[in-house]
C-alpha positions in Angstrom: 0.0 0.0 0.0 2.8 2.4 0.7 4.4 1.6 -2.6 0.9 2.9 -4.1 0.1 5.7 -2.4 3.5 7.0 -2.9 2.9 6.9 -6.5 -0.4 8.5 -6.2 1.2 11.2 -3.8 3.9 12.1 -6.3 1.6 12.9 -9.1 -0.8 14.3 -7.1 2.0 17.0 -6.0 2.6 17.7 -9.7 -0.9 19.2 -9.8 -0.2 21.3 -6.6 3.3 22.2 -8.4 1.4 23.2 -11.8 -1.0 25.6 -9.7 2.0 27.3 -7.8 3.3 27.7 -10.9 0.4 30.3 -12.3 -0.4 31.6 -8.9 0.5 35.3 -9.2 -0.7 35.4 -12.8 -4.3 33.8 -11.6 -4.5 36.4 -8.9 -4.8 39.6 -11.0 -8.1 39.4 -12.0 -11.3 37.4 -12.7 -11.0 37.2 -16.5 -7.4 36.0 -15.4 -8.4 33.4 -12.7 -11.5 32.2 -14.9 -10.6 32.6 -18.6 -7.1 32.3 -19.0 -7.1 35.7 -19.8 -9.0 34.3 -23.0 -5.6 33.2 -24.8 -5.8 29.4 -24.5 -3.7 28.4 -27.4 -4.6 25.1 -29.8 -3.0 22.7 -27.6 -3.9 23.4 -24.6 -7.7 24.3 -25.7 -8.4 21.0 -27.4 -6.6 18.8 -24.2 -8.7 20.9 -21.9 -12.1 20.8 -23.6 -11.2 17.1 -24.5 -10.3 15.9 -20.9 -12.8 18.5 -19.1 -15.5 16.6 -21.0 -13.5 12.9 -20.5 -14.5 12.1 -16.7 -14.6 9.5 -14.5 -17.2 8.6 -16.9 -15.0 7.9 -19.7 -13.2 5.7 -17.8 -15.3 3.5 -15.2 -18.7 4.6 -16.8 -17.8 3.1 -19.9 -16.0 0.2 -18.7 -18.7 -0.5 -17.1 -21.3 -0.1 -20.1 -19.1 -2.2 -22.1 -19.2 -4.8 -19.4 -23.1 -4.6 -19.2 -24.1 -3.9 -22.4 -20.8 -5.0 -24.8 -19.5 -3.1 -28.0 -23.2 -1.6 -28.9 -22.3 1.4 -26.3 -19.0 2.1 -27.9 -20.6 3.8 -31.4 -23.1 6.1 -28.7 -19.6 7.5 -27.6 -17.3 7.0 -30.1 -19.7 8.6 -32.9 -21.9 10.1 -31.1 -20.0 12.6 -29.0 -17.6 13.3 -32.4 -20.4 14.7 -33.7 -21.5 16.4 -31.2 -18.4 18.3 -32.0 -20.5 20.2 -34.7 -22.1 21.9 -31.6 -18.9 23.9 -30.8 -19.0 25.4 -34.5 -22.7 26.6 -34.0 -22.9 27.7 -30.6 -19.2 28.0 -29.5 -17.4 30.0 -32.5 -20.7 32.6 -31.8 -20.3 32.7 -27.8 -16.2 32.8 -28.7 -17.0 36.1 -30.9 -19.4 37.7 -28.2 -17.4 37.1 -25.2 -14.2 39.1 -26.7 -16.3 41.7 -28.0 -18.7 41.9 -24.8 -16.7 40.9 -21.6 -18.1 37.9 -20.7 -17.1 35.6 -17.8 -20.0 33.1 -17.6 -22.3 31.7 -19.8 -25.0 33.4 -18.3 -23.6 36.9 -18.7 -24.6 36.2 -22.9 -28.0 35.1 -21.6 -28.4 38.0 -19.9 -27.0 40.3 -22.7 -29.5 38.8 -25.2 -32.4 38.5 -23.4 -32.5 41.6 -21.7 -33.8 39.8 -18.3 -32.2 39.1 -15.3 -34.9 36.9 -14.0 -34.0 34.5 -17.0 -30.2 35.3 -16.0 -30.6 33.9 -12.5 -32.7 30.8 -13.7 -30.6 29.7 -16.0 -27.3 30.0 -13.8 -29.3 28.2 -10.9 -29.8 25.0 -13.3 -26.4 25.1 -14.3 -25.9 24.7 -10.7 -28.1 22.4 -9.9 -27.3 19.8 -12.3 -23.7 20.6 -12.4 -23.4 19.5 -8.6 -24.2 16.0 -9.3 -21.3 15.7 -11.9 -18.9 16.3 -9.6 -20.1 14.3 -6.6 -19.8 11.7 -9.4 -16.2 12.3 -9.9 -15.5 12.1 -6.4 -17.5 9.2 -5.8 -15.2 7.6 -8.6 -12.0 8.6 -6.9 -13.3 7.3 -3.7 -13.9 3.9 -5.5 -10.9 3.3 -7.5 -8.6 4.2 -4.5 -10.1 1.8 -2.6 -10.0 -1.0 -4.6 -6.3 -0.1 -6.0 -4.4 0.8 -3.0 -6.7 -0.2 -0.1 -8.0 2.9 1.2 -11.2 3.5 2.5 -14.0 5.2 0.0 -14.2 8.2 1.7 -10.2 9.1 2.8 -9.6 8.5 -1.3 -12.7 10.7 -2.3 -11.3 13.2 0.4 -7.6 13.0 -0.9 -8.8 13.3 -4.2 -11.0 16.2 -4.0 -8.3 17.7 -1.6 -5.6 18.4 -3.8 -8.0 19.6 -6.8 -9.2 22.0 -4.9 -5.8 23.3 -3.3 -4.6 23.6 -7.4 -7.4 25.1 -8.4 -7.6 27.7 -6.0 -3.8 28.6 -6.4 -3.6 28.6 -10.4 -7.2 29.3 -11.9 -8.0 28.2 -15.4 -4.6 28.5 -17.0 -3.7 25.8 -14.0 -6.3 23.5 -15.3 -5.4 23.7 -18.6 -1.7 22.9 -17.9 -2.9 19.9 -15.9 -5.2 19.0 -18.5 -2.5 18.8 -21.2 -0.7 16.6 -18.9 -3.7 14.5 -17.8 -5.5 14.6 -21.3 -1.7 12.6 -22.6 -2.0 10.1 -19.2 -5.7 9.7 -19.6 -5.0 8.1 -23.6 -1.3 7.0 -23.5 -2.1 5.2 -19.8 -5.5 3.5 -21.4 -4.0 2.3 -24.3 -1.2 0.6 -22.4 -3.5 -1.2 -20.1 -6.0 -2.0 -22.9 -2.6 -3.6 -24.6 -1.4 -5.5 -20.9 -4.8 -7.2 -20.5 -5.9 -8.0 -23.6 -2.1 -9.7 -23.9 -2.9 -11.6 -20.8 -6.3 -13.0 -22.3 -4.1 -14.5 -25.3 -4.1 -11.4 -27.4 -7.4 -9.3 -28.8 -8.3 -11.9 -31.6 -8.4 -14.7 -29.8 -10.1 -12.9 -26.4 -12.9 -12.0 -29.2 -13.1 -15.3 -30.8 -13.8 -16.6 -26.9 -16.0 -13.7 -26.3 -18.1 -14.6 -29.5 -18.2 -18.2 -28.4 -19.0 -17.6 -24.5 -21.1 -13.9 -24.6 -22.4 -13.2 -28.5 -24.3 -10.5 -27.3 -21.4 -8.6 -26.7 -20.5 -8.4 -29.9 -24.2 -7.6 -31.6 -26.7 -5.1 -31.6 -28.5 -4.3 -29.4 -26.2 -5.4 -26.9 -26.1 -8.5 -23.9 -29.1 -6.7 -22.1 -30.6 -5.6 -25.2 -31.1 -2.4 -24.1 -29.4 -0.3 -27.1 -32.3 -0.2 -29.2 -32.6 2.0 -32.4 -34.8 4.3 -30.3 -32.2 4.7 -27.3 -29.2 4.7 -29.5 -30.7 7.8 -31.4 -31.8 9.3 -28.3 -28.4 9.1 -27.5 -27.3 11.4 -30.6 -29.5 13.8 -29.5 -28.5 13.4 -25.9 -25.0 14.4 -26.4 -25.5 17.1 -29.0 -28.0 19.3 -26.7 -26.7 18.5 -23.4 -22.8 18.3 -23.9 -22.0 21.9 -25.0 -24.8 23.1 -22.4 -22.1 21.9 -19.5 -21.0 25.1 -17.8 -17.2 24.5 -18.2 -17.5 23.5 -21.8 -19.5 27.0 -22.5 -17.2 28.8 -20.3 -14.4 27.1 -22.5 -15.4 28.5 -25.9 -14.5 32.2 -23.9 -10.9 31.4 -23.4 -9.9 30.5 -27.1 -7.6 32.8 -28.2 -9.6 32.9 -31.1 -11.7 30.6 -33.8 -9.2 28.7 -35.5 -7.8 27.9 -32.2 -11.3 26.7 -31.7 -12.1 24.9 -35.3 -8.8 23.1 -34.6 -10.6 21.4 -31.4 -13.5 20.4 -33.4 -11.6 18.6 -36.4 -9.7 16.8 -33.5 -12.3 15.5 -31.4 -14.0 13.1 -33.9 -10.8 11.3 -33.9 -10.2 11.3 -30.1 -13.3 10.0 -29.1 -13.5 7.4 -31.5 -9.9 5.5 -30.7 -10.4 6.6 -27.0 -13.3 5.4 -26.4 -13.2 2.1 -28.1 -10.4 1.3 -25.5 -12.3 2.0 -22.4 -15.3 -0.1 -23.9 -12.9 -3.1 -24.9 -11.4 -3.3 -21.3 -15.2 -3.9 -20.1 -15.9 -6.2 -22.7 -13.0 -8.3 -21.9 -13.4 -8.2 -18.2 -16.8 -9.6 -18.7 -14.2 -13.0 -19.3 -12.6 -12.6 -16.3 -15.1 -11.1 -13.6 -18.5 -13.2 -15.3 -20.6 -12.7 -12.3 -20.3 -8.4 -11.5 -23.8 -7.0 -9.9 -24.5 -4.0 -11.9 -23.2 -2.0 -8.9 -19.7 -3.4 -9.0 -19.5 -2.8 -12.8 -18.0 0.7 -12.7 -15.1 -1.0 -10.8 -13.8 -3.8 -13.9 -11.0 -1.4 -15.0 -9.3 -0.8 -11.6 -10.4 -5.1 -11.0 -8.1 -5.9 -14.2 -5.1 -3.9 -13.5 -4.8 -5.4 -10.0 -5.0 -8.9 -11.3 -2.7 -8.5 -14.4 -0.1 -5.9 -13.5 1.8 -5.3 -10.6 1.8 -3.0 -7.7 3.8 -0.1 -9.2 2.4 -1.0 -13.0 -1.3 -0.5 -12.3 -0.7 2.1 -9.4 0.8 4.3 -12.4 -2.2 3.2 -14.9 -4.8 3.8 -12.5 -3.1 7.2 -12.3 -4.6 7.7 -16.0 -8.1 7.2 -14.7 -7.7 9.4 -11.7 -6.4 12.5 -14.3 -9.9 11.7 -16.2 -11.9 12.6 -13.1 -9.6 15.5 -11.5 -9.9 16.9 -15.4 -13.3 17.1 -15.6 -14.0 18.2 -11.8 -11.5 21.1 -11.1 -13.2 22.5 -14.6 -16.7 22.1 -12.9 -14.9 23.7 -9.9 -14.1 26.8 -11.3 -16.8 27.1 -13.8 -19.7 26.9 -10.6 -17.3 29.0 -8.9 -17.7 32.0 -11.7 -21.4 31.6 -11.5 -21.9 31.9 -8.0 -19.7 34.7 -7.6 -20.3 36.6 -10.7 -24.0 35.9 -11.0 -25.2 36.0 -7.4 -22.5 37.7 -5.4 -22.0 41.6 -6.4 -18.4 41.7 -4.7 -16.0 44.6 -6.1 -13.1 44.2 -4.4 -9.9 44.2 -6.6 -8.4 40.0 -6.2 -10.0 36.7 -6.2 -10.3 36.1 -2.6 -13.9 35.2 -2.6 -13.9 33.3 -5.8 -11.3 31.0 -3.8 -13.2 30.5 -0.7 -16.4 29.4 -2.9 -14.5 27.0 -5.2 -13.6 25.0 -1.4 -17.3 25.4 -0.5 -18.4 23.9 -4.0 -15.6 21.1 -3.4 -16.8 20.0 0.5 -20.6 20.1 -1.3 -19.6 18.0 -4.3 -18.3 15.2 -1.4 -21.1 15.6 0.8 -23.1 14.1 -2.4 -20.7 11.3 -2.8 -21.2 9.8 0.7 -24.2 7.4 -0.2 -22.8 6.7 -4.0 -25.3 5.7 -7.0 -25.2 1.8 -8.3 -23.8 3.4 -11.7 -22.1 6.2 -12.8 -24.3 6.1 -16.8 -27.8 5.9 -15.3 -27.1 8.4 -12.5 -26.0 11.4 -14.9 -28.5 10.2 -17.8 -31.2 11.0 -14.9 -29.7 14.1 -13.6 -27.1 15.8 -15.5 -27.5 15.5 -19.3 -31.2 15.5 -19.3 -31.1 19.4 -16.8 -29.2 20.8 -19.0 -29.9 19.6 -22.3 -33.2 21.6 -21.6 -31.1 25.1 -21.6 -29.8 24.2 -25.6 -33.0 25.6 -27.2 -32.7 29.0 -25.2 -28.8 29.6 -26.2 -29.4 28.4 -29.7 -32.2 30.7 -30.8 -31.2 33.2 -28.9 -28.2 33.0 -31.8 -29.6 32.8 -34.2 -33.7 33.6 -34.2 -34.3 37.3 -33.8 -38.1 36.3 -32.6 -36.7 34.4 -29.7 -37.4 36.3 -26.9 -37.5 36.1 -22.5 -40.8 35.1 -21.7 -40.1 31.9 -24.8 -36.9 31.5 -22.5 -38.2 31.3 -19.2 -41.6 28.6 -20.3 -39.3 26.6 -22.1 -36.8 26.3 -19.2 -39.3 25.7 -16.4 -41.8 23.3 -18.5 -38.2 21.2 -19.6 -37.4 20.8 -15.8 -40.9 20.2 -14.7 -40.6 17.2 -17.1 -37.2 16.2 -15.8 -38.4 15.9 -12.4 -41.4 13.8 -13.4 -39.1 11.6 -15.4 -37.0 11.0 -12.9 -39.5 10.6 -9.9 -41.3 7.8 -12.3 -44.4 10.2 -12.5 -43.6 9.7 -16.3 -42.6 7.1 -18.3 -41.3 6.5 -21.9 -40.9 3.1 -23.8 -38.5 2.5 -26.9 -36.5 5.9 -26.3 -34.8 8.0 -23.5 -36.8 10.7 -21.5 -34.6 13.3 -23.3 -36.4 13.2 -26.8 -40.3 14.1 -25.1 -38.3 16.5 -22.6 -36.1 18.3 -26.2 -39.8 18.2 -28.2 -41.9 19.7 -25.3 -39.4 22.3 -24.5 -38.8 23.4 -28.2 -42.1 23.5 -28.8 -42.8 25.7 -25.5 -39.9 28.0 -26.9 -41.0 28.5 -30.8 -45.0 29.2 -29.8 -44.3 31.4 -27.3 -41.8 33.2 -29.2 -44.3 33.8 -31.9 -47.0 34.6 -29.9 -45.5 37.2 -27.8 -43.1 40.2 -27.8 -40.7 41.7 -25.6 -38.9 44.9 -26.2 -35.7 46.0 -25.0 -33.4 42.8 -26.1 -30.3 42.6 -27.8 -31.1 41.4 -31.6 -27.9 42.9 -32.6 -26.1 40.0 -31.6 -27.9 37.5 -33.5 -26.3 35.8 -35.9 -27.2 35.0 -39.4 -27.0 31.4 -40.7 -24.3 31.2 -42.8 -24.4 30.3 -46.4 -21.4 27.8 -46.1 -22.9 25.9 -43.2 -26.5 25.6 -45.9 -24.6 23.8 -48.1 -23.3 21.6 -45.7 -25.7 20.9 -44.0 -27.1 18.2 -45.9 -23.5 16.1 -45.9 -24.2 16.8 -41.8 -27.2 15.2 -42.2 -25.9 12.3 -44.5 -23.0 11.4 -41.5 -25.8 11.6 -39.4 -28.2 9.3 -40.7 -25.3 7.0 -41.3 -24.3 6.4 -37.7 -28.0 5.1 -37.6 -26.8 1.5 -39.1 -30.2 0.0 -38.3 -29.5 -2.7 -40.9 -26.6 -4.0 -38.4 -29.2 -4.4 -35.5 -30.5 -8.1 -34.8 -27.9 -10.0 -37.2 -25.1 -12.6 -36.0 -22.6 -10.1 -36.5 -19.3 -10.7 -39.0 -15.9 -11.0 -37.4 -12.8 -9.5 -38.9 -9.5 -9.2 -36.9 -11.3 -10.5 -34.1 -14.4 -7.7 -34.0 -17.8 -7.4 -35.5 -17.6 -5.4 -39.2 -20.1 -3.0 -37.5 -17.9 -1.7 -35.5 -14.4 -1.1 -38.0 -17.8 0.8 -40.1 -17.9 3.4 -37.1 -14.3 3.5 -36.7 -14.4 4.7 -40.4 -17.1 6.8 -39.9 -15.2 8.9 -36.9 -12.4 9.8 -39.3 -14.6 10.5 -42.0 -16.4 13.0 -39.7 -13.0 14.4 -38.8 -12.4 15.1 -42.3 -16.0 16.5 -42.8 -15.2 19.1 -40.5 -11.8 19.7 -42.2 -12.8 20.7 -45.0 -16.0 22.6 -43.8 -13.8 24.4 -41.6 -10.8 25.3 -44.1 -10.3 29.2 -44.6 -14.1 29.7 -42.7 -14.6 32.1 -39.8 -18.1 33.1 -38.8 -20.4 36.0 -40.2 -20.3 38.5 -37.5 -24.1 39.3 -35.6 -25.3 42.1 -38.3 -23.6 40.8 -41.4 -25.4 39.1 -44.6 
């Protein structure tokens, strides 16, 4: 244990290091602390929106899907969230342009500049809040459990440790702190995973032949719609639509698109991530597969735990203390982002404090921390149907507000405000079981109901005094394209793959080297869509 935890200790001083490092700079003022003084260059803005949005999820969620479920989660993720990509073209390049131009600090702050209303202001920051909170307990709840079953200590010391020593680096070094340790964990997070995924599979007798036993032993976890069958055409879509509304609605992903340095810093990220998520993923969904050989008999409530399982039993104690290491940088990535971001909001949308420094903004980020743990005492059973309930669904609910506010001049509060509260409404009655959907997740009657609050009351009502200056146009570029969006789309829906024995090459079903293809194809999509474009500014035709 000492041999562990001395590994753990090491690279959790790095992080503390990192934040020394950008201490005075952070200090000098909140577009400093929070933004990076908006210069994030290309590297460090695509490793920090990739492993802010890569958490303990990515890791342990996943692994546990693939465990569960088997390969028919890996095209949700591995597709699914590449696309979503196209999300930080149409709402990030426009919130990148406005926040230079306009000062803003939190997402909000372009709510309230469009809108005209700080009523709508405060509601939209308080669900930020709200469902942002459960995100990070998850995190924690991760740490706590991957700690313990690694190197022995109990759930809550390693939640504590954990959350400990994010909060002592993000308080010291600010965003540009995060974004250093981001580079570093983004490379651990992928570089770590792929060794591991290449240790066990080597200790099952190599990838082919671990999926030629698979196919024999579990077939389901090689087909559509999966070994529990619960990746139907009607979920997996829902899924798509899921990620694309929800993802770029997470606070520290909008408060991300502020600290580009500008929009081919930001295109750069989107022609990147396509390719990211689909090799990365695919690994962390492969280690659960494969640990389905080795662990059969896994309650759903132990799944989340097959990753840090394998390493102990095929590695040894310095070996798969330093891999774990990769998986802990997944979580800290994605939680001291959600740490700062809910910091800016509560103390630049609810506290009116005017005193030169960042003192306050530092005691609130340690508040947010002990809040996030409090959560994570009495963990969920697993990690992918606690945040589908919670997190994705409240916020995905916000999307239609930000995007018409964009880019439809008729869009206006009172649209803003019924939409909002009629979404969460039907959140809450989802998730209490007041409602129920077959065939599809809650998310698609939540999306339609709320976008269908926002339109009618938009074009059934006025409200003078809001900003229409800063809507965009739709640009003529992104019309053509469009349809080859579409196209990419409708082709990640390969409902002819669902329900057949699938066909094995190199050891995996054909369906899935299709989506592999389809990932780098989507990559190049956005190349070339992206190549010598920048954004009509709001005004222009």
């Amino acid at each position: 244990m000492a041999v562990r935890l001395g590994i753990l200790l090491v690279y959790l001083l790095i992080t503390l290091i990192i934040g020394l490092i950008f201490r005075k700079k952070a200090m000098t003022n909140r577009v400093e602390f929070f933004l990076a003084g908006r210069k994030l260059s290309k590297t460090l803005l695509f490793f920090t929106l990739a492993a802010t949005n890569f958490s303990a999820f990515t890791i342990f969620g996943l692994s546990g899907a693939g465990y569960r479920i088997g390969y028919a989660f890996y095209p949700v993720m591995g597709f699914g969230t590449g696309f979503m990509a196209l999300s930080f073209y149409l709402i990030g390049s426009k919130v990148l342009i406005l926040s230079k131009k306009r000062n803003y600090i939190t997402p909000s702050d372009y709510i309230a500049d469009r809108y005209n209303s700080p009523l709508l202001k405060k509601l939209f920051s308080l669900i930020m809040l709200l469902f942002t909170l459960p995100y990070i307990a998850i995190q924690t709840v991760a740490s706590g459990k991957s700690l313990h079953s690694l190197i022995g200590l109990p759930y809550l010391t390693g939640a504590m440790l954990i959350s400990g020593f994010i909060i002592l680096y993000v308080v010291l070094g600010g965003m540009r702190s995060i974004a250093w340790t981001d580079l570093i964990q983004g490379l651990m997070l992928v570089l770590f995973t792929l060794a591991s995924f290449l240790i066990i599979s080597g200790k099952l007798g190599g990838f082919t032949a671990v999926h030629r036993e698979i196919s024999s032993k579990y077939p389901s976890l090689l087909s559509r719609p999966g070994l529990d069958g619960s990746m139907t055409i009607g979920v997996w879509i829902s899924y798509l639509v899921l990620w694309f509304f929800a993802d770029p609605m997470f606070p520290q992903l909008f408060q991300r698109f502020m600290a580009a340095r500008d929009e081919k810093t930001l295109n750069a990220s989107i022609v990147f991530y396509p390719i990211i998520t689909t090799f990365l993923f695919f690994l962390t969904v492969s280690i659960g597969v494969m640990g389905r050989l080795v662990f059969p008999d896994l309650p759903a409530s132990q799944s989340d735990t097959i990753f840090p399982l394998l390493l102990q039993k095929y590695t040894g104690v310095f070996l798969s203390t330093l891999l774990l290491t990769g998986s802990i940088a997944a979580l800290m990535s994605t939680m001291d982002s959600q740490l700062l971001t809910l910091t800016s909001i509560v103390t630049v949308d609810f506290m009116k404090s005017k005193k030169p420094g960042v003192f306050w903004e530092k005691l609130t980020i340690v508040v947010i921390g002990i809040l996030g743990f409090l959560l994570a005492v009495k963990p969920p059973q697993t990690i992918l149907g606690f945040i589908n309930k919670t997190t994705f669904n409240g916020l995905s609910v916000l999307a239609p507000t930000v995007i018409g506010g964009l880019y439809w001049k008729r869009a206006n509060r009172y649209a803003a405000i019924a939409s909002i509260l009629t979404g969460q409404v039907l959140v809450v009655c989802f998730y209490c079981g007041w409602l129920r959907v077959t065939g599809m997740l809650p998310v698609i009657p939540i999306l339609l109901a709320t976008i269908a609050v926002f339109i009618i009351v938009s074009l059934s009502t006025h409200a003078d005094g809001e900003n229409l200056e800063i809507v965009f146009p739709i640009d003529r570029r992104f019309l053509k394209w469009g349809p080859i969006f579409l196209v990419l789309f409708l082709l990640g829906i390969d409902f002819w793959a669902w329900n057949r024995t699938p066909l094995l090459v190199a050891g995996l079903p054909l369906w899935i080297w299709y989506y592999i293809t389809l990932g780098i194809l989507l990559s190049l999509a956005f190349r070339l869509f992206l190549s010598g474009f920048s954004s009509k500014k709001p005004g222009e035709t």
